[in-house]
N, C-alpha and C positions, 0 to 999 in steps of 0.2 A: 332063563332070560334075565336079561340085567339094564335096569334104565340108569341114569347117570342126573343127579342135582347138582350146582354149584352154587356155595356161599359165600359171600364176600366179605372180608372183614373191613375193606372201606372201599370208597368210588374207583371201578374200575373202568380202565378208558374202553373203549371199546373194538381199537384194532388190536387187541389180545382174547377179548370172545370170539370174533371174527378170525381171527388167526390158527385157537387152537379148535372151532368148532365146525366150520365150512369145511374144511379137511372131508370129513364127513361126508355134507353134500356137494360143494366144489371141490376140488381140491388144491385151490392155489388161493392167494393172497397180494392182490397188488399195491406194491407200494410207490409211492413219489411218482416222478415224473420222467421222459424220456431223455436219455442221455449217455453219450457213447466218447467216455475216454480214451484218447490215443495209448493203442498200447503200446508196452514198452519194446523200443526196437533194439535187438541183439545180434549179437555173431553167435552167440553159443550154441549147439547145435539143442540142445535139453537144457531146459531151465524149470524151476517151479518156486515158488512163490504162499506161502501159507502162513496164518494165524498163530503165535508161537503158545496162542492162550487157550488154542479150541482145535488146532488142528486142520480147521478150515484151509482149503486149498483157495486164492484169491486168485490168481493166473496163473499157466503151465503153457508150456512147448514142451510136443514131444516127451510129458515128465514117465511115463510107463515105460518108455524104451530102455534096453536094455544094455548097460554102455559099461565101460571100466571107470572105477571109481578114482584109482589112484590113492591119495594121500589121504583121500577124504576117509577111507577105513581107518583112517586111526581116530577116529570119533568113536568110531564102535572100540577097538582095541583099549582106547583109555577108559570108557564105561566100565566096560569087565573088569578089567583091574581094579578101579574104585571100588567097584563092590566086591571085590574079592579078594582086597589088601589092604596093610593101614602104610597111610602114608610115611608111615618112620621105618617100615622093613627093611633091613639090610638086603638088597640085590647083591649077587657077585657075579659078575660080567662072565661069562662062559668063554670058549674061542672061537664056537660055532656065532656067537652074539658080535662080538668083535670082529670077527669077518665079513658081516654084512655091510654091504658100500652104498653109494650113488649118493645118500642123504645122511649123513650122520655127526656126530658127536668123534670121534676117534678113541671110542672104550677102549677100554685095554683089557685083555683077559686076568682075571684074579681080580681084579679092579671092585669095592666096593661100593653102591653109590646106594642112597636113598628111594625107594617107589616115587616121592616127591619128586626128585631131582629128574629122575627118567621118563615120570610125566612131562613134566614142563621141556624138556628135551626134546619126545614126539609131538607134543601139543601144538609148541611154539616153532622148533627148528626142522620140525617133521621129520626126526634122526631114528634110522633105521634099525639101525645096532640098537638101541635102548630099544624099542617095540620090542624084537626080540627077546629082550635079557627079561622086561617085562614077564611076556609070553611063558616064558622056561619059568620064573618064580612064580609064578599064579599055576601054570597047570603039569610044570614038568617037562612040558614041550609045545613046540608053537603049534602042530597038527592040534592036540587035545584041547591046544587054547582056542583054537579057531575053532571046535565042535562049539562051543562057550560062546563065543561069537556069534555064529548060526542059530543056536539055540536062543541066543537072546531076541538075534530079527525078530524070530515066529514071536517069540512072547508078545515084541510091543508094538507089531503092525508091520516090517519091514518084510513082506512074504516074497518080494521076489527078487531078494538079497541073496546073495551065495556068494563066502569068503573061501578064499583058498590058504590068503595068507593074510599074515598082521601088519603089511606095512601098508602095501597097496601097489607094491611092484607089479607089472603088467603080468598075467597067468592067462590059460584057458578055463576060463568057467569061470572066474572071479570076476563077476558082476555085480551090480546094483542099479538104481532108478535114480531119478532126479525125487520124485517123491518119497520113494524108502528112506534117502539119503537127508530128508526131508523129518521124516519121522525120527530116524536117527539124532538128529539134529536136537532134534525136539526133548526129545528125550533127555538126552546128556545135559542140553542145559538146564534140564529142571534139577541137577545136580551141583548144590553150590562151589563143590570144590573145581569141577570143571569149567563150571563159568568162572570163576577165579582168575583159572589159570590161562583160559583163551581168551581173557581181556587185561592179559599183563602186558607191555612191553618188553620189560628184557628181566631175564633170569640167570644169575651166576654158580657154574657151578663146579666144584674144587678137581684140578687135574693133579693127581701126581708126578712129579718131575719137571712140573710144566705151571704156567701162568693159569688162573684159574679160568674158566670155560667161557665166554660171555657169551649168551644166547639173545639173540633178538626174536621177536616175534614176524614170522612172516607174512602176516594177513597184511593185502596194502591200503587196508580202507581204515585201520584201529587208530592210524595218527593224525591222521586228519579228517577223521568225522567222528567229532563226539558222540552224535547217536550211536556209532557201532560198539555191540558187545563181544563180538565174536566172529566166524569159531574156526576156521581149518583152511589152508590153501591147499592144493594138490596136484600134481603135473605128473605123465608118465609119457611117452610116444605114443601108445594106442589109446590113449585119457585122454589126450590135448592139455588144456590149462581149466584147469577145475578149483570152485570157491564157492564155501558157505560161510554165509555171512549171513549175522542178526543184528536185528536194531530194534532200540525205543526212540521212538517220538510219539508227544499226543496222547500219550495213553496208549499207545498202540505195539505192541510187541511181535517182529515178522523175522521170518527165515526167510530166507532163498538160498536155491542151489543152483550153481553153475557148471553148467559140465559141456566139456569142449570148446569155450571160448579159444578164437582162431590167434590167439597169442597172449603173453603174459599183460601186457596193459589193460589188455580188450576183457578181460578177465574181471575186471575192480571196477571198470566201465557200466558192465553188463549186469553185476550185482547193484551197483549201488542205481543203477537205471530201475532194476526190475522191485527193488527197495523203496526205493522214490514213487513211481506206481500205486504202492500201497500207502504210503502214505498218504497222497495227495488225492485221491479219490477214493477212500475208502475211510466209512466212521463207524462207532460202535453203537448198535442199537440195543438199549434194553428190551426185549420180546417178552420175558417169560419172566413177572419179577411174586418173588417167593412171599412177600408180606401182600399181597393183593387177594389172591383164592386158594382156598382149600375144594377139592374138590371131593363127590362123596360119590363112589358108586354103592347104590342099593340093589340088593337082591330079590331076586322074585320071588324067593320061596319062607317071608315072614323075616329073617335073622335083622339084625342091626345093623346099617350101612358099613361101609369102610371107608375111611376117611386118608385122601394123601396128599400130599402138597412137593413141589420141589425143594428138592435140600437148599440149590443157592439160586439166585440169578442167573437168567441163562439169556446171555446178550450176543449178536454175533456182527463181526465186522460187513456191513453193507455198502454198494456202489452210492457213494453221494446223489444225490437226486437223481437216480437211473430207476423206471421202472423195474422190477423184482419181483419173482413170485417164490414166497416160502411159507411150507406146510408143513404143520408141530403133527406130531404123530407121537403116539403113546401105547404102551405095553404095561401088562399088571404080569408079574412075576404067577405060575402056574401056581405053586404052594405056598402058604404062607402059615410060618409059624404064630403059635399060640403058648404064650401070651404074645404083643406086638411091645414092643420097646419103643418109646421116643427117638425116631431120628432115623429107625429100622426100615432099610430099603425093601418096598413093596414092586416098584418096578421102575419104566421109563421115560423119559419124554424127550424127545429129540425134533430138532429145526431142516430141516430140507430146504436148498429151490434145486428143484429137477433131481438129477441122481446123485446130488452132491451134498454130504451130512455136514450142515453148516457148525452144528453144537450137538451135545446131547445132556440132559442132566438126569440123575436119579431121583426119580417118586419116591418118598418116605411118608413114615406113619408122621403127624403132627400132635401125637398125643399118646400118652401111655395110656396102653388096654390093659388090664390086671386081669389075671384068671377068672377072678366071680365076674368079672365083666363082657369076657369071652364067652362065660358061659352062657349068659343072658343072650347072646346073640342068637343061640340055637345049638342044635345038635347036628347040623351036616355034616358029612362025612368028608375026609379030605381029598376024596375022590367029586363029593358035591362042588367042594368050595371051591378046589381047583377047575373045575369044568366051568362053574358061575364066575370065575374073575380071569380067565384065562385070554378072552376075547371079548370088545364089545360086543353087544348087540346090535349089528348097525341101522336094521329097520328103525329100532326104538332111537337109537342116537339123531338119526337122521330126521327124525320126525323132533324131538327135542331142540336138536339144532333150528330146522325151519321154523317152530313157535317162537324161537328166541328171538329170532333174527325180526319175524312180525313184530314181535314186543318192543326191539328197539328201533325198528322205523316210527312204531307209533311212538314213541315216547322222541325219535327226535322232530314228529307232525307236529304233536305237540307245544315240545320245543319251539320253532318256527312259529306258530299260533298266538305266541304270547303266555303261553302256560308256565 
């Protein structure tokens, strides 16, 4: 059995006891007042809209549906290659590479150009030939690149992604989400060299026989809105007109995807609509701040508490004065090595409203345990300690919770009293 203390290191407000302890016995959290933002009106048949700092989804149409991505796969395709090439590798253009049409650069076979060059190529001109040539220098062949591809989705959330190809030419089976596409997004740009290069303008780059290449960027929102950083246009016949676009304002860091907006204008419209959205009613709460509590769970059976705290701040973008309900939930990792390291991930803590994971951060130790220290704890077994820190207790929680919650009514009777 396992009860639960919390210590303060200085005055903690009290919609964070309330936040991370009612869970327990209520399970929700109301905040502000009632209030209902016009949402954003579109043409796009799939849109989603998400937090570029936490992942949080903020609005969606349709974002699960399963639609063609178009050009927007070469998000994924530049990723792969970043981290599977240096940017100064010699490419040599293939004739399988230089036959590919509809979007490109006009390679030449034999032709040698830079990884660099042939990024900014697909990144900025969405040129088909270089994804290719790409594709062949990283894996040999664009099938085994696109295993590379696939394989990445699963890694970083993109599960119901399935590439056929590296451009994003129209295929059977080559699909994606508004929200994979979302994740994708996310992903890449936490890679400085791609954020780089989807928030350049124009990139030059050397033709043999010919005047040198000048590439414009085809995102239509990067010239005139300074908030935009990024990242991809994309068009096919069975795609429609598709766009992901990021911005900062405020403190505020947002993707959106667009997929099938019903023409190319309506395209830049529908982003920076469903962009504006987020901005304008939606702000950042601090929930979960790391220099406030350390938390200890104690054991029932004699050993020495266990002490964890969140590694950072765990803040999440909320509806400006719109009632909200969100429930912090927490997990203690099953085993846990001995000795504990400062800073050593013991488990979880993550923000909820309803089925949607607003943040999550990792539980660490806030102190180093030394082995003579360990030992003092006790001699359970790791089959003990694991079973004792695996799950709360909830009778005992819940009952803890309810005394607290008395203690701070009284204390704000008090309060009110004159005390």
């Amino acid at each position: 059995m396992m009860s639960m203390l919390i210590f303060f290191r200085k005055p903690l407000v009290f919609l964070f006891l309330v936040t991370f302890l009612l869970p327990i016995v209520v399970p929700s959290l109301a905040l502000g007042e009632t209030f209902s933002p016009s949402e954003p009106e579109i043409s796009a048949g799939s849109a989603v809209l998400i937090d570029a700092d936490t992942a949080q989804v903020l609005w969606s149409k349709n974002s699960k549906e399963a639609r063609a991505p178009a050009s927007l796969t070469k998000m994924m395709t530049a990723i792969v290659v970043l981290e599977k090439s240096d940017l100064k590798d010699p490419v040599t253009i293939s004739e399988e590479a230089a036959a590919v049409g509809k979007s490109e650069i006009w390679l030449l076979a034999g032709e040698v150009l830079s990884v660099e060059d042939l990024l900014y190529a697909i990144l900025l001109r969405s040129a088909n030939d270089a994804a290719v040539a790409l594709a062949e220098h990283v894996a040999g062949s664009e099938d085994r690149f696109v295993q590379l591809m696939n394989q990445k989705a699963r890694e970083i959330g993109a599960s119901q992604t399935n590439f056929v190809n590296v451009t994003g030419l129209d295929a059977e089976k080559h699909l994606s989400t508004a929200y994979d596409l979302a994740v994708i997004a996310r992903y890449a740009m936490q890679n400085g060299t791609f954020a780089g290069i989807v928030a350049t303008d124009k990139w030059t780059i050397s033709w043999a026989g010919h005047e040198d290449r000048e590439i414009e960027n085809l995102n239509p929102l990067l010239k005139d809105n300074a908030f935009i950083t990024g990242v991809k246009t994309g068009y096919t016949e069975k795609a429609g007109w598709c766009l992901a676009a990021s911005g900062t304002k405020d403190g505020k860091n947002l993707i959106s995807i667009i997929l099938e907006s019903e023409n190319q204008d309506l395209r830049g419209e529908d982003a920076l609509a469903v962009l504006n959205y987020g901005f304008n009613n939606f702000e950042r709460k601090k929930i979960i701040d790391q220099e406030v509590a350390t938390f200890v769970f104690q054991t029932s059976d004699g050993t020495a508490p266990v002490k964890v705290a969140p590694q950072e701040d765990l803040g999440v973008l909320l509806p400006k004065d719109k009632k909200v309900t969100v429930t912090a939930r927490y997990m203690l990792m099953q085993d846990i090595s001995d000795p504990l390291s400062r800073g050593e991930k013991i488990g979880e803590i993550s923000l909820w409203m309803g089925d949607d994971l607003l943040g999550q951060e990792d539980l660490v130790s806030p102190e180093q345990i030394s082995e003579t220290q360990q030992a003092e704890r006790g001699k359970a077994t790791p089959e003990q300690r694991s079973a004792s820190l695996s799950y709360p207790d909830y009778a005992v929680l819940a009952a803890f919770a309810l005394l607290l919650l008395l203690s701070i009514l009284r204390l704000l009777r008090l309060a009110l009293s004159g005390y």
